[in-house]
Residue, then its C-alpha position, 0 to 999 in steps of 0.5 A: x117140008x119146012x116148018x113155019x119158022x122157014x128152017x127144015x124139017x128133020x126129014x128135009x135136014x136129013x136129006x142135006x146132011x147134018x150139018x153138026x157132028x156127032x160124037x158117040x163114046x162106044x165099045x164093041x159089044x154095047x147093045x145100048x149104042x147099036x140102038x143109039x145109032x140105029x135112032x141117030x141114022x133114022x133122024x138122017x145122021x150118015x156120019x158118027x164119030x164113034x171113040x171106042x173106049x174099050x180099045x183106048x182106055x185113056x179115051x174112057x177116061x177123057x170120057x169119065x172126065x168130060x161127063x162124069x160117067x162111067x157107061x156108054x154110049x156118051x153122045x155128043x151132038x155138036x158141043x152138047x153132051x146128050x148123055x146116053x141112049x135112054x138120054x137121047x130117046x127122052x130128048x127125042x121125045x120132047x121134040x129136041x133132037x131134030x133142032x139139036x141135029x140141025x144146029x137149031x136151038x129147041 
């Protein structure tokens, strides 16, 4: 169903596919970034880039650089850094995830 604005739902953005990409820092064992993924594939995100820091240590370095932190998951959504799942749950509470994932501005 579309919003009164015309632009689709989350549901509806879902069901075309994600338009923006998603980006998610990660290791093997992170309880943290199984939820986060679980909450971004609710939302209708089929395709996660996932860098694995803990195969590729320059990799978490190019992440400390990007955003300052040291813990994953670090995700970014398009050019955006959410942050991480305590970030992407706070997000998706005040209604701005669906707008972020569907390339819309909240």
């Amino acid at each position: 169903m579309r919003a009164d604005d015309g632009a689709p739902d989350a549901q509806e953005a879902g069901a075309a596919g994600m338009k923006v990409p998603v980006t998610m820092y990660t290791t093997a064992v992170c309880g943290y970034c199984v939820q986060a993924e679980r909450l971004l594939r609710a939302k209708g995100v089929h395709d996660i880039v996932k860098v694995r820091v803990d195969l590729e240590p320059a990799r978490r370095l190019e992440m400390m650089e990007k955003t300052g932190r040291r813990t994953v998951p670090q995700i970014w959504i398009g050019d955006t850094h959410v942050g991480g799942y305590d970030d992407l749950v706070a997000l998706d509470r005040a209604g701005g995830l669906a707008p972020l994932l569907s390339g819309r501005t909240a």
